[in-house]
C-alpha positions in Angstrom: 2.4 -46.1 -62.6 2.0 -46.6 -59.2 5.3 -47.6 -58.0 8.7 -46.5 -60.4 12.0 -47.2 -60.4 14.4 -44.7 -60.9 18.0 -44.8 -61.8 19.5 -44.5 -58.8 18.0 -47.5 -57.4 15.1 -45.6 -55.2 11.7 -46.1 -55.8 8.5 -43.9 -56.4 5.2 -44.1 -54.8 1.9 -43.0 -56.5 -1.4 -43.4 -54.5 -4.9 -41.4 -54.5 -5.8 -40.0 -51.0 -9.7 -39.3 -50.8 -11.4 -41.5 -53.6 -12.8 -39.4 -56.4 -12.4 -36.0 -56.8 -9.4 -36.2 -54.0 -5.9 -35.8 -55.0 -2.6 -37.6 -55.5 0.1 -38.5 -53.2 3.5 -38.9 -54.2 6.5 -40.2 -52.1 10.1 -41.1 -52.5 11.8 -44.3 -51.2 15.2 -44.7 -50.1 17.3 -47.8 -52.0 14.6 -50.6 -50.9 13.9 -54.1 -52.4 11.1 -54.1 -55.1 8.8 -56.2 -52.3 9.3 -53.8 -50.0 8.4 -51.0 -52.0 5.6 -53.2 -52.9 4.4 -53.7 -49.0 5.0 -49.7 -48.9 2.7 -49.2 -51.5 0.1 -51.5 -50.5 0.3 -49.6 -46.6 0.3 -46.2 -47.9 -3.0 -47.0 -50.4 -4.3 -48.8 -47.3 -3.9 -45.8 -45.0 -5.2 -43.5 -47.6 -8.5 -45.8 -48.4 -9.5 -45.2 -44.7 -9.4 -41.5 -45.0 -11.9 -41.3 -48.1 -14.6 -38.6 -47.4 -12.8 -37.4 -44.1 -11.6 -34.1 -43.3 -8.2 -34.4 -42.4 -6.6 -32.2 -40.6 -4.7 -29.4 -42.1 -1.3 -28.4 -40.4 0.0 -25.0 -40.4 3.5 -24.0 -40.0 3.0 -22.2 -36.6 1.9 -24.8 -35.2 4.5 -27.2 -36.3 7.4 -25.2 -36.0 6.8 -24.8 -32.3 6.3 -28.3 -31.5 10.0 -29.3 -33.4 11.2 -26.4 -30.6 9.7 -28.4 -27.9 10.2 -31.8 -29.0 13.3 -31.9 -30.6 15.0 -28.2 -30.2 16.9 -29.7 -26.6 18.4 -32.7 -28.7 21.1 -30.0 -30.2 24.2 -28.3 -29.3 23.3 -25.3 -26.9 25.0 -23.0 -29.7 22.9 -24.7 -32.8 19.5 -24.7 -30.7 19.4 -20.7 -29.7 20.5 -20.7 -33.4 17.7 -22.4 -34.7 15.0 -20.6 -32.3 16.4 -17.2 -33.4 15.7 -18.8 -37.0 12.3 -20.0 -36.6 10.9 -17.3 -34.3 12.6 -14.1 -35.9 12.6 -15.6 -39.6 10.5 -18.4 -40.5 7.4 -18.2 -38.4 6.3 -14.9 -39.6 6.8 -15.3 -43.0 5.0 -19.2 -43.2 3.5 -19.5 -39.6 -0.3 -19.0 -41.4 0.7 -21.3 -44.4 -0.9 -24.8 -44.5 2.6 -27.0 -44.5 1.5 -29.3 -47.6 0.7 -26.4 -49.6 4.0 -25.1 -49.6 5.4 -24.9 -52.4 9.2 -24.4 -53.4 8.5 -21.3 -55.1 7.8 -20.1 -52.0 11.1 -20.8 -50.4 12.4 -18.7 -53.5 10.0 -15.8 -53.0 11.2 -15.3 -49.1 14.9 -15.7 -50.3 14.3 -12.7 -53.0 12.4 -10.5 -50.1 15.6 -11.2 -47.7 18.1 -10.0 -50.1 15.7 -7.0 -51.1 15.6 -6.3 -47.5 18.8 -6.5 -46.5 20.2 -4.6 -49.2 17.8 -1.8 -48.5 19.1 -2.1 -45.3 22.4 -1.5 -46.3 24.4 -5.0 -45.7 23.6 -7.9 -48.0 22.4 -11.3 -46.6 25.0 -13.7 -47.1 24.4 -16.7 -49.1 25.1 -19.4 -46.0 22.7 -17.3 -43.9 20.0 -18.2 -46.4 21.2 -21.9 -47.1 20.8 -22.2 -42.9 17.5 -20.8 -42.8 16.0 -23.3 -45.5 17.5 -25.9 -43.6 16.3 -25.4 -40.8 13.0 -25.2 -42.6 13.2 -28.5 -44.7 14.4 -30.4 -41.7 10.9 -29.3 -39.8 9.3 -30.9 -42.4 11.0 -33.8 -43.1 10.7 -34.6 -39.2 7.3 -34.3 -39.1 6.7 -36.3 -42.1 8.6 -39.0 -40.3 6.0 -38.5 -37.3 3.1 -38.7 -39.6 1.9 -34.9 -38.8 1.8 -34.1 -42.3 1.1 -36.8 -45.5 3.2 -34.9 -48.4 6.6 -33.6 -48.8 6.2 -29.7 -50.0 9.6 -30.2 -51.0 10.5 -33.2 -53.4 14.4 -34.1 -53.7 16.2 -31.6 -55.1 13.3 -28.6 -55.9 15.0 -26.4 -53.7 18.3 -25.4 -54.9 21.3 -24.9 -52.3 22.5 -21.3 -53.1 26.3 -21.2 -54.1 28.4 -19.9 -51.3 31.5 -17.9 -51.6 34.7 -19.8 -50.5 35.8 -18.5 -47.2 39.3 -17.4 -47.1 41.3 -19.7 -44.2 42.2 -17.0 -40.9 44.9 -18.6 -38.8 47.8 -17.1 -36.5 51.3 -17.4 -38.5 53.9 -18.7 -36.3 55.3 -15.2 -35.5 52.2 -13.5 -34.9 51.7 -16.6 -32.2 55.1 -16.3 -30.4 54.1 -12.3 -30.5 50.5 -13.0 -29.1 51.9 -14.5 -26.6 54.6 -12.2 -25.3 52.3 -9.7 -24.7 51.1 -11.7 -21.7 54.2 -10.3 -20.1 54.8 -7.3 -22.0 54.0 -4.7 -18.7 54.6 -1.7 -20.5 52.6 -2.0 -23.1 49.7 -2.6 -20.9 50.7 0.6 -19.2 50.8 2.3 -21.9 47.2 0.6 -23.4 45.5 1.2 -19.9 47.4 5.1 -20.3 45.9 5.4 -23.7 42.7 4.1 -22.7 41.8 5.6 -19.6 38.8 7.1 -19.0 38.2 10.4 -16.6 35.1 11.4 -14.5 32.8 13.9 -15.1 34.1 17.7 -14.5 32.4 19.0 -11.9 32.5 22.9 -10.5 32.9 24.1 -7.4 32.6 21.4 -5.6 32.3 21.2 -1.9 33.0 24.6 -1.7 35.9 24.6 -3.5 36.9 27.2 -6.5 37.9 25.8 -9.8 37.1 22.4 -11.3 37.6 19.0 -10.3 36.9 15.7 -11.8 36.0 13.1 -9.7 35.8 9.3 -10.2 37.5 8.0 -13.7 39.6 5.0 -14.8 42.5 2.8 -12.6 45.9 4.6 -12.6 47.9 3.0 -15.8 50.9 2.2 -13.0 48.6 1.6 -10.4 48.4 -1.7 -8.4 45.1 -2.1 -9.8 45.5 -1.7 -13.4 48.5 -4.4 -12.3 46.2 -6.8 -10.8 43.9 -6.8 -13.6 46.5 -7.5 -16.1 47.2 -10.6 -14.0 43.5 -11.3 -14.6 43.9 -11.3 -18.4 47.4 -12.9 -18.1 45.2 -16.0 -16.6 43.8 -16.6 -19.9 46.9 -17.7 -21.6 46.6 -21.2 -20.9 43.7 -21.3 -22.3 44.1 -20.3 -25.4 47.2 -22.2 -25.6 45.3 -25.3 -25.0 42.6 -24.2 -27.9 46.1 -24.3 -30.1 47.4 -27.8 -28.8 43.8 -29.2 -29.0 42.5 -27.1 -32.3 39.4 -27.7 -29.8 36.3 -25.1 -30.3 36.5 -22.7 -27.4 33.4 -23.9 -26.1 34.4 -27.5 -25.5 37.8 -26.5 -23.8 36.1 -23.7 -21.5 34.1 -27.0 -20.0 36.6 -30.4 -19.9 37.0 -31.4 -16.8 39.6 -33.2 -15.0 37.5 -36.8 -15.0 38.3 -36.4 -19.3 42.3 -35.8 -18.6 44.2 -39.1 -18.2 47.9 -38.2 -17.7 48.7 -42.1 -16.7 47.5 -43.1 -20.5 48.6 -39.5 -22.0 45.5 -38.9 -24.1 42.5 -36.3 -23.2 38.8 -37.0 -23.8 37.0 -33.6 -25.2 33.1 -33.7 -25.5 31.9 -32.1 -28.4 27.8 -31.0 -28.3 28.1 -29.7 -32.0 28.3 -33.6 -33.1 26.9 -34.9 -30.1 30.5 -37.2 -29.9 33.8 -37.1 -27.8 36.9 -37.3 -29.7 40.0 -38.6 -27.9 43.6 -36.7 -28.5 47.0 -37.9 -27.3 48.3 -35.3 -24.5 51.6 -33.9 -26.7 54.8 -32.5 -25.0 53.5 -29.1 -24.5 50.4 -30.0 -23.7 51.7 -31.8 -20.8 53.7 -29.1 -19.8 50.2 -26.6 -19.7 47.9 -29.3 -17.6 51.2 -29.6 -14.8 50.9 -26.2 -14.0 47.4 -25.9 -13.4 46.0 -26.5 -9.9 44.9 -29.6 -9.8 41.5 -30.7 -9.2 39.4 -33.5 -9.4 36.2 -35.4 -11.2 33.8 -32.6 -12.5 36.2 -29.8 -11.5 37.0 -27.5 -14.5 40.2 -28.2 -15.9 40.9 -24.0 -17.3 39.5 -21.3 -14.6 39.8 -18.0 -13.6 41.9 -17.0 -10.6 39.0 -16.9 -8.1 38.6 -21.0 -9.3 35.7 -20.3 -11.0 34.7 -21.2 -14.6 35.7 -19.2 -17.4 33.2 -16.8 -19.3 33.4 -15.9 -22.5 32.9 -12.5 -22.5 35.6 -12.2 -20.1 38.0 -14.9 -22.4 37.1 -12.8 -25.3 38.1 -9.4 -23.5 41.5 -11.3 -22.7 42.1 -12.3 -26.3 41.1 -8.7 -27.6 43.6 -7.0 -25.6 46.6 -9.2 -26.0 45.7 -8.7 -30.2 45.7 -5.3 -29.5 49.2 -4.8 -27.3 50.4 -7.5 -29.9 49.0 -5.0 -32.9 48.7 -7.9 -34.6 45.5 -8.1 -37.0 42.0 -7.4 -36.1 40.8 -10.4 -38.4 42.1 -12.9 -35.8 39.6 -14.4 -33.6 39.5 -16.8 -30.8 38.5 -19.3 -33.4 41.3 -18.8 -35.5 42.7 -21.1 -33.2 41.0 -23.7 -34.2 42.0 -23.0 -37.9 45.7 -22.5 -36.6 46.2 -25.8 -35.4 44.5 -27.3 -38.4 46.8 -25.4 -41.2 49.9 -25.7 -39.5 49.5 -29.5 -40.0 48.3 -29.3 -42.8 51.8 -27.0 -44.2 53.9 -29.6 -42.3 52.3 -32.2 -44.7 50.2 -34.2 -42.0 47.7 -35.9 -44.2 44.1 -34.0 -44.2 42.3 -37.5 -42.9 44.3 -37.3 -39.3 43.7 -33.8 -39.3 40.1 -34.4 -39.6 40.3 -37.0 -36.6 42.1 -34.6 -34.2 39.6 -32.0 -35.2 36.5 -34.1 -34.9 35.0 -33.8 -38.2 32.2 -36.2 -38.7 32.7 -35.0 -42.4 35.6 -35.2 -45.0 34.4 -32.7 -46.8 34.5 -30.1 -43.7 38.3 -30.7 -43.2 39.0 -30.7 -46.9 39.4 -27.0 -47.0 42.9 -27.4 -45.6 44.0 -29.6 -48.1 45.3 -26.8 -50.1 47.7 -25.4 -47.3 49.3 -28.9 -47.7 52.3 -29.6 -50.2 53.0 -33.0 -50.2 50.0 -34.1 -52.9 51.0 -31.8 -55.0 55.1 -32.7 -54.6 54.3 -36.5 -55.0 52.2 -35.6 -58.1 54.5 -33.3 -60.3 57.4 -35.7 -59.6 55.1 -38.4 -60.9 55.8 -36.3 -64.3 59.7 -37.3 -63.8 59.6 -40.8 -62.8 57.0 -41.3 -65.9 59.4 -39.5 -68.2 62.2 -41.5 -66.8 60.7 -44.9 -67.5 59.3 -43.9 -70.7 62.8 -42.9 -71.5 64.3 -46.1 -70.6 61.9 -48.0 -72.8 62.9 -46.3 -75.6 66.9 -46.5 -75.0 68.1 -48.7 -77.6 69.6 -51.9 -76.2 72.8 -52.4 -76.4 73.6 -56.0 -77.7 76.8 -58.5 -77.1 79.2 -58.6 -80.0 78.9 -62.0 -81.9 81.1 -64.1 -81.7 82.5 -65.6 -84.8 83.9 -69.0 -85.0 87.2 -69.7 -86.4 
């Protein structure tokens, strides 16, 4: 049949692209009246009629893959676009960039799967299932945008012929409150940065004789662990506290607090406006207690003046953020699991524990997704209290409506 109805409500298209001897076009609808479908139809066979005995062209993957970088590549995150370029040009371009794009088939997308996993195993490190699931995706969406620009006719890839691979839950990495307040201390813990810079200092090259001189010398090497330099660059590190105290108020991405500005802090209202280029949206947060605290000790400044710098007043970078958080993990000795980004994670599981529900964690985290948030919902006990004393409060009532009841002595008459 040319057009069929499926269960789910959406509707198939069936059309024949080249009159006789060409081939058959099939499309899927989205949940669409039966008319519309119809008019669908009626375009599609129309369209198709006036490419009979014409060579149409043929578009390879290359070709296509390039223009989604240029077009639509600076619509994303910063992160998620070098992501996607490293993707397509490292990865996808040259295992289909010669492959006509409608003659793709899903076994293919199976095929290069099976040749990454051979490859990295012979390599020593297995490919990780995500890292394939983010390389078809990147893939499918290529297509699917240029079927929605009419560059290609077909869909290579009907609903559901490629199957997601099954990823591995991730285990939840957060700071536990004691490893915090300990993380924390060692912003002012002087001796063990001696000690660290002692441990970890690094002499010059030995060199004989020199100027004249009998013996050896070494010349050049490492700051002094007691030095006022090694001191001055442990106020440098110290500097980055506030920021990663803010990551833990916020459970912001590291990204988005190393850029608000003062123009998204309103202390008159109390709330603080973060811009997030993952989702493309800002999510609002009340300013908490300690929060408040952090932003009045900052220098001030104003409109697009970062809120979190360096000493100098410049802008953090994260190398340098990252070399902060390294070294107070490591004066700390706390665990070398712990990232930046367990932050994030940190602030989300400690509400979670406390028995916030997992919706308003989702809000102050800026999910667009439920599902994203729900992996918390575990670390919370509350759902699981309300629904094991369910069992009681059943048993109770079932308990009372069987209790025999008691009735009022009769009263005889005389």
């Amino acid at each position: 049949m040319a057009i069929r109805k499926r269960k789910d409500g959406t509707f198939v298209l069936r059309y024949l692209e080249g009159g006789k001897g060409g081939v058959y076009r099939q499309e899927t609808l989205g949940r669409v009246s039966h008319a519309e479908a119809i008019r669908i139809h009626k375009a599609r066979v129309g369209a198709a009629s006036g490419r009979r005995g014409k060579d149409y062209r043929r578009v390879i993957f290359a070709d296509l893959a390039e223009w989604y970088l240029k077009v639509y590549a600076p619509e994303l995150s910063p992160k998620w676009r070098k992501d996607v370029e490293r993707i397509v040009r490292a990865r996808l371009i040259p295992e289909f960039g010669r492959m006509e794009v409608e003659r793709l088939t899903p076994f293919d997308v199976d095929a290069y799967r099976r040749k990454r996993q051979e490859e990295s195993e012979n390599a020593g490190r297995a490919v990780a299932p995500a890292t394939l699931n983010r390389e078809w995706a990147v893939l499918h969406v290529i297509v699917r945008t240029a079927i929605s620009n009419r560059l290609i006719e077909r869909d290579p890839f009907p609903s559901n012929s490629v199957k997601v691979m099954r990823e591995p839950k991730s285990r939840l990495i957060y700071f536990t409150p004691e490893e915090w307040r300990g993380f924390v201390a060692a912003f002012d813990d002087v001796a063990a940065w001696r000690a660290y810079r002692k441990k970890n200092r690094r002499l010059g090259p030995v060199i004989s004789g020199a100027g004249g001189s009998p013996g050896e010398r070494r010349y050049g090497g490492g700051m002094l662990s007691d030095s006022s330099a090694s001191d001055d660059a442990f106020d440098r590190i110290r500097a980055a506290l506030p920021v990663f105290q803010a990551l833990l108020y916020t459970g912001s991405r590291r990204g988005e607090i190393l850029d608000l500005r003062w123009k998204d802090v309103d202390l008159v209202r109390g709330v603080i406006r973060i811009p997030q280029p993952k989702t493309k949206n800002a999510k609002t947060i009340p300013i908490s207690e300690t929060l408040r605290e952090l932003l009045g000790v900052l220098p001030r400044g104003i409109g697009e003046a970062h809120v979190f710098t360096r000493r100098s007043g410049c802008a953090w970078e994260p190398s340098k953020l990252r070399r902060a958080f390294d070294v107070a993990k490591t004066l700390a000795k706390l665990r070398d699991e712990l990232t930046i980004h367990s932050l994030r994670h940190t602030h989300a599981s400690w509400l979670a524990i406390e028995g916030v529900p997992i919706r308003t964690i989702q809000e102050l985290l800026g999910h667009s997704s439920y599902r994203t948030t729900e992996k918390y919902a575990h670390l919370s006990p509350a759902h699981l209290a309300d629904a094991v004393n369910l069992i009681g409060k059943i048993e109770k009532g079932a308990a009372e409506e069987a209790a025999p009841v008691e009735k009022p002595d009769r009263v005889t008459r005389k």
